[in-house]
C-alpha positions as a printed Julia matrix, in Angstrom:
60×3 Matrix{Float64}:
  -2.02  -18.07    3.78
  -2.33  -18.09    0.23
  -0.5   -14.77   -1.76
   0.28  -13.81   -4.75
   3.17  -11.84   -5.88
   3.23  -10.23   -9.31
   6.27   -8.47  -10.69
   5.35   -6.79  -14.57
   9.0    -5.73  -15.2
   7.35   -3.96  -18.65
   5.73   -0.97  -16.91
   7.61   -1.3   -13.42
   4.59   -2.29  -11.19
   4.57   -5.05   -8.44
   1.36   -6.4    -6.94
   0.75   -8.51   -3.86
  -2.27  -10.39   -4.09
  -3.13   -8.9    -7.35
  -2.55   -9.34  -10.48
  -3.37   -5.92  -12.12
  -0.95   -3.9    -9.82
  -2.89   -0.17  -10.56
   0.34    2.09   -8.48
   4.12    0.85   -8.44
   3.32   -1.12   -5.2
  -0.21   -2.71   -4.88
  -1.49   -4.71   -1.95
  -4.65   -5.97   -2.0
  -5.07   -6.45    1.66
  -4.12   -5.37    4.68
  -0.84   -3.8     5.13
   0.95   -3.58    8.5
   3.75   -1.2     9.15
   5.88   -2.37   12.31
   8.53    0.5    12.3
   8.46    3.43   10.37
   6.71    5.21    7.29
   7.28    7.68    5.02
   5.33    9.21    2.76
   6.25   11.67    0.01
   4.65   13.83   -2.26
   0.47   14.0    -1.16
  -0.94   11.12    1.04
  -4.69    9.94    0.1
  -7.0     7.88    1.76
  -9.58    5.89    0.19
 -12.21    3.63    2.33
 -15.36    2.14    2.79
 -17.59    2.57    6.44
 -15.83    1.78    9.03
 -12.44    1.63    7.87
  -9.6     4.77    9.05
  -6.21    5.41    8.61
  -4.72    7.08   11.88
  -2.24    9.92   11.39
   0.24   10.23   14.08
   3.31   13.07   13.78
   6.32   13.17   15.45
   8.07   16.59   15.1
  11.57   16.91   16.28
């Protein structure tokens, strides 16, 4: 595999596999979450056909 890792310590953005990180953290590619995720403030999803992002909740 072949990756790129950009760090542009001028506006505080870091890019994997990009070089014009857009957000603070920017993958371009797939992302795989093994444990845990959190997400503050308002979560977005953006995707062409056939693509998803499954929600799951755990409440305790």
């Amino acid at each position: 595999m072949i990756a790129s890792l950009i760090v542009d310590i001028a506006i505080a953005q870091v890019g994997i596999n990009t070089s014009t990180p857009q957000k603070t953290f920017h993958v371009n590619g797939s992302l795989q979450v093994t444990n845990e995720l959190n997400v503050g403030g308002n979560a977005t999803s953006q995707g062409s056909a056939g693509t998803y992002i499954k929600w799951c909740f755990k409440f305790t």
